[in-house]
DRENPA-3360 file (N, C-alpha, C; in nm, 2 decimals, always signed):
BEGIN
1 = XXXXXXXX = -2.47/-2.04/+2.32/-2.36/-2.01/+2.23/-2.41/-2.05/+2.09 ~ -2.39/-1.96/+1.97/-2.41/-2.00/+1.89/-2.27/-1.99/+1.77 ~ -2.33/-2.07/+1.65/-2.19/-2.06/+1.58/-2.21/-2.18/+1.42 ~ -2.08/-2.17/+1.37/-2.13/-2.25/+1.26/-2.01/-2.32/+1.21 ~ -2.01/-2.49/+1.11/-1.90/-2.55/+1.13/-1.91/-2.53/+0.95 ~ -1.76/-2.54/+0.91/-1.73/-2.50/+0.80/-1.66/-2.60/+0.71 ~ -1.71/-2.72/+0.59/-1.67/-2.83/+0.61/-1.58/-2.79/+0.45 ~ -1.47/-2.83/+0.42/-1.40/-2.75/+0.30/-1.31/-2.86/+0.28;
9 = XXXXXXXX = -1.28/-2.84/+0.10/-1.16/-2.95/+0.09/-1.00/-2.86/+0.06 ~ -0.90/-2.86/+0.08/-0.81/-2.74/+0.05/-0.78/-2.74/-0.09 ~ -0.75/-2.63/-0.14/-0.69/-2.63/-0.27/-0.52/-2.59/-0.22 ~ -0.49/-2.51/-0.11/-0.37/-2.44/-0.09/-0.34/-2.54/+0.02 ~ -0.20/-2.51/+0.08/-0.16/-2.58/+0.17/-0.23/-2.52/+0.31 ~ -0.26/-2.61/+0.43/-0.32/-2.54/+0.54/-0.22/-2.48/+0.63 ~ -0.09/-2.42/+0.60/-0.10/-2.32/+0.67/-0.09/-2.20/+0.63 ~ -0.15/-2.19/+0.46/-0.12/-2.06/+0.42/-0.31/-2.07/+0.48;
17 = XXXXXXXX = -0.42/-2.12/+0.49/-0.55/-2.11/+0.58/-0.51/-2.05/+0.72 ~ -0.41/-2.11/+0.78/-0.37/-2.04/+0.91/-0.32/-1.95/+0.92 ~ -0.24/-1.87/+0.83/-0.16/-1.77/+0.82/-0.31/-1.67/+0.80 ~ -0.40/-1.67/+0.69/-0.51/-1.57/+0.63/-0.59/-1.59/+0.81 ~ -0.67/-1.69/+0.82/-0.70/-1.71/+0.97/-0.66/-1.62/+1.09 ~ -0.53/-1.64/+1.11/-0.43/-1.55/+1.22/-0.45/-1.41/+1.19 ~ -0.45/-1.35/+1.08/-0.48/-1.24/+1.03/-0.59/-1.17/+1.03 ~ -0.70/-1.21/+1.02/-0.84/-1.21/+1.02/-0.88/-1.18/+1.14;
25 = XXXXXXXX = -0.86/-1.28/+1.27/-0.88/-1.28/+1.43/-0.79/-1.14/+1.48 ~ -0.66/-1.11/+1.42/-0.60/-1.01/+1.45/-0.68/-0.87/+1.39 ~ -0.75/-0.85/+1.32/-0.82/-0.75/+1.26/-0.99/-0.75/+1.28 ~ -1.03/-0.82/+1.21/-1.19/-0.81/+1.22/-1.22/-0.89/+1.31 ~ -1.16/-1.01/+1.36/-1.22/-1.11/+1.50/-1.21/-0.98/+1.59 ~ -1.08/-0.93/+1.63/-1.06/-0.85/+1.73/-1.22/-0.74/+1.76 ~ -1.27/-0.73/+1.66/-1.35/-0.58/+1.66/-1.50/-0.66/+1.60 ~ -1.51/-0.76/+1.60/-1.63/-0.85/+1.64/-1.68/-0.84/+1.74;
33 = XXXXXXXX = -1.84/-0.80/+1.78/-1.85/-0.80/+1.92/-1.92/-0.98/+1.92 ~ -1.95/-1.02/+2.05/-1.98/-1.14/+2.02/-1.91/-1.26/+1.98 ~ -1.80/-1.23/+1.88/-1.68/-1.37/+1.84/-1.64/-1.38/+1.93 ~ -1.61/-1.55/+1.94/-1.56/-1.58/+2.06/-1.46/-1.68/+1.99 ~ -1.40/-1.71/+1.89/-1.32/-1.80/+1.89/-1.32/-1.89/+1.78 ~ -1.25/-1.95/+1.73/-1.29/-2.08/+1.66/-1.19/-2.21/+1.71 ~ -1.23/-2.30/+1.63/-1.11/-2.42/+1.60/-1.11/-2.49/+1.45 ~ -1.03/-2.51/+1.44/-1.04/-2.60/+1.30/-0.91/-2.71/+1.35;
41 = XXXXXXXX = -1.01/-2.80/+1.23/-0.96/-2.92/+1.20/-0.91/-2.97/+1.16 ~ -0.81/-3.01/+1.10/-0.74/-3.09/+1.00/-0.71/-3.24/+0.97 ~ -0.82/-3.27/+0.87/-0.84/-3.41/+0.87/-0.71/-3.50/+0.82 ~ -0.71/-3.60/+0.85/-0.62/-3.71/+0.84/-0.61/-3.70/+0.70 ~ -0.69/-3.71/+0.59/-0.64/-3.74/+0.46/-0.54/-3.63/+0.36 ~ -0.54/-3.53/+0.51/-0.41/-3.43/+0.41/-0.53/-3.35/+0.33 ~ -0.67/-3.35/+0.33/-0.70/-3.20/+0.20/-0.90/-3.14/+0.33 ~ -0.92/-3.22/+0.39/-1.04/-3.20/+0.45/-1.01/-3.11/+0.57;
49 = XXXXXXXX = -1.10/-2.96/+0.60/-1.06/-2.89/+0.74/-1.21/-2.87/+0.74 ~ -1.26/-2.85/+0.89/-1.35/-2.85/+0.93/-1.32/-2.77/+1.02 ~ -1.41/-2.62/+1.03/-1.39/-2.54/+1.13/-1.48/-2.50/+1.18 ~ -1.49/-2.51/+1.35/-1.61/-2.43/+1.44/-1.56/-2.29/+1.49 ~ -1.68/-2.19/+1.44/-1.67/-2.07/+1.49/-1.80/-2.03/+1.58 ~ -1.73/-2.01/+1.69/-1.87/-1.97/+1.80/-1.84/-1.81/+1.82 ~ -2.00/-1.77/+1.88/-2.06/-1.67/+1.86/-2.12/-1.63/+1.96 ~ -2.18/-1.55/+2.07/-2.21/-1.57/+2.17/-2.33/-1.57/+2.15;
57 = XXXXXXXX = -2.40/-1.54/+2.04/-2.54/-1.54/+2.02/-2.60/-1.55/+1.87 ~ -2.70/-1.57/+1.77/-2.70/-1.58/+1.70/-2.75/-1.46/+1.57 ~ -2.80/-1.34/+1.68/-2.78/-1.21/+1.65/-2.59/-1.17/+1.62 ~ -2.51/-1.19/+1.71/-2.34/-1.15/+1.62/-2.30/-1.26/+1.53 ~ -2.34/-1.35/+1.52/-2.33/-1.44/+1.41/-2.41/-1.36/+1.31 ~ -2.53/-1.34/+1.27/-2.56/-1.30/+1.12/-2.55/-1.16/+1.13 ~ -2.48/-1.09/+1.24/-2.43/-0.93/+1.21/-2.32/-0.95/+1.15 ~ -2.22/-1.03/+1.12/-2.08/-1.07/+1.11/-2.12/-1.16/+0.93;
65 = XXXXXXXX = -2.24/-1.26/+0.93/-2.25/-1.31/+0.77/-2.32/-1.21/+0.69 ~ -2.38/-1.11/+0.74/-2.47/-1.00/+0.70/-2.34/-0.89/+0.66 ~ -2.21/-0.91/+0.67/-2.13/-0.76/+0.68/-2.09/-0.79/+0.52 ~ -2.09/-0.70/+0.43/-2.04/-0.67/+0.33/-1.91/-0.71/+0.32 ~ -1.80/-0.64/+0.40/-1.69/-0.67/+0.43/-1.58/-0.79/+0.44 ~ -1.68/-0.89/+0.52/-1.68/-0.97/+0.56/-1.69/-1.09/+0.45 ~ -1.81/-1.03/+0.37/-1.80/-1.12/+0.22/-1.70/-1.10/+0.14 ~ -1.63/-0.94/+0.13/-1.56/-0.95/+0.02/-1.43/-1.03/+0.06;
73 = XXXXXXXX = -1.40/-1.03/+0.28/-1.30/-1.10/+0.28/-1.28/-1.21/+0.25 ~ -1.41/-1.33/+0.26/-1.39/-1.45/+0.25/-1.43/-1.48/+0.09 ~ -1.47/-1.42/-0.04/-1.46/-1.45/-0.18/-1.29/-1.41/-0.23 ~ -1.20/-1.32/-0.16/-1.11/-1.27/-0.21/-0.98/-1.33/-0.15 ~ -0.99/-1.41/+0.01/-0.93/-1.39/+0.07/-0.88/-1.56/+0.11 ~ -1.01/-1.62/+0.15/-1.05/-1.76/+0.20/-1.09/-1.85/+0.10 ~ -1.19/-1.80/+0.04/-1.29/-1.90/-0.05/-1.13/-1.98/-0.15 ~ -1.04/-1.86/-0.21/-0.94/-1.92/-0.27/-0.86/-2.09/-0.25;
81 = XXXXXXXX = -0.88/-2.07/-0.15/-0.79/-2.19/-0.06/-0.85/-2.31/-0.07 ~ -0.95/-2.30/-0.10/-1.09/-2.43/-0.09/-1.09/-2.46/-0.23 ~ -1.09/-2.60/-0.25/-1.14/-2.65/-0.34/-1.27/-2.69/-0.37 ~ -1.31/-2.59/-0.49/-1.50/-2.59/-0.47/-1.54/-2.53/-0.37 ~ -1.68/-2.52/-0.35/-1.77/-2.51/-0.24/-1.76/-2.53/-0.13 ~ -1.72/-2.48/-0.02/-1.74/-2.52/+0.12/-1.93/-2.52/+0.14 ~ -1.93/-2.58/+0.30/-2.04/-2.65/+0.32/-2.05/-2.59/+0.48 ~ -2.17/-2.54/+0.49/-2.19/-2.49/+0.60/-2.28/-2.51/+0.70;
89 = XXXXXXX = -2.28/-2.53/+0.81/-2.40/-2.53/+0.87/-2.43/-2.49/+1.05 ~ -2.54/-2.41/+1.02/-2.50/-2.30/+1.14/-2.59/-2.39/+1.24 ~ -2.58/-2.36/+1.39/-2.69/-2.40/+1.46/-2.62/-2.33/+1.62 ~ -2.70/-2.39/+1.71/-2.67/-2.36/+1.82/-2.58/-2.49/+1.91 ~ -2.47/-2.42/+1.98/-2.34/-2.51/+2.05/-2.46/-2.59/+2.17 ~ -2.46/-2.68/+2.17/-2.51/-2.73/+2.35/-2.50/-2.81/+2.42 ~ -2.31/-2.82/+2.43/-2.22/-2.87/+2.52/-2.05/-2.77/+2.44;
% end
């Protein structure tokens, strides 16, 4: 399994993240071949989420960061929500 963890501080409240999130998995997760899910986290200090998105390989992982689409969703849609830069880092699940 592959996938990648998403480390972000919020600018917006986290469940307008979960509402865009729910939305997302209902549209483009659905018609992802390969997505398999995520989780996120929500850290104790009220502004830190950390989310794992797995992938069943690391071929639909960079068909999915490779999609145009996909970019304009998360500059237009997600990035908003984040305060600054999120922090990424992909690798492979192994447990």
């Amino acid at each position: 399994m592959y996938g990648t963890l998403m480390i972000g501080r919020l600018a917006a409240p986290l469940q307008q993240v979960e509402e865009v999130l729910t939305a997302w998995e209902a549209d483009k997760g659905a018609r992802t071949p390969g997505y398999l899910g995520q989780s996120v986290l929500a850290g104790d200090d009220g502004t830190t989420v950390v989310a794992a998105i797995r992938f069943a390989d690391s071929a639909s992982y960079r068909a999915l960061s490779d999609d145009p689409e996909q970019d304009t969703w998360w500059t237009t849609q997600m990035a908003p929500l984040f305060a600054g830069d999120v922090q990424w880092i992909d690798g492979t699940w192994t447990r």
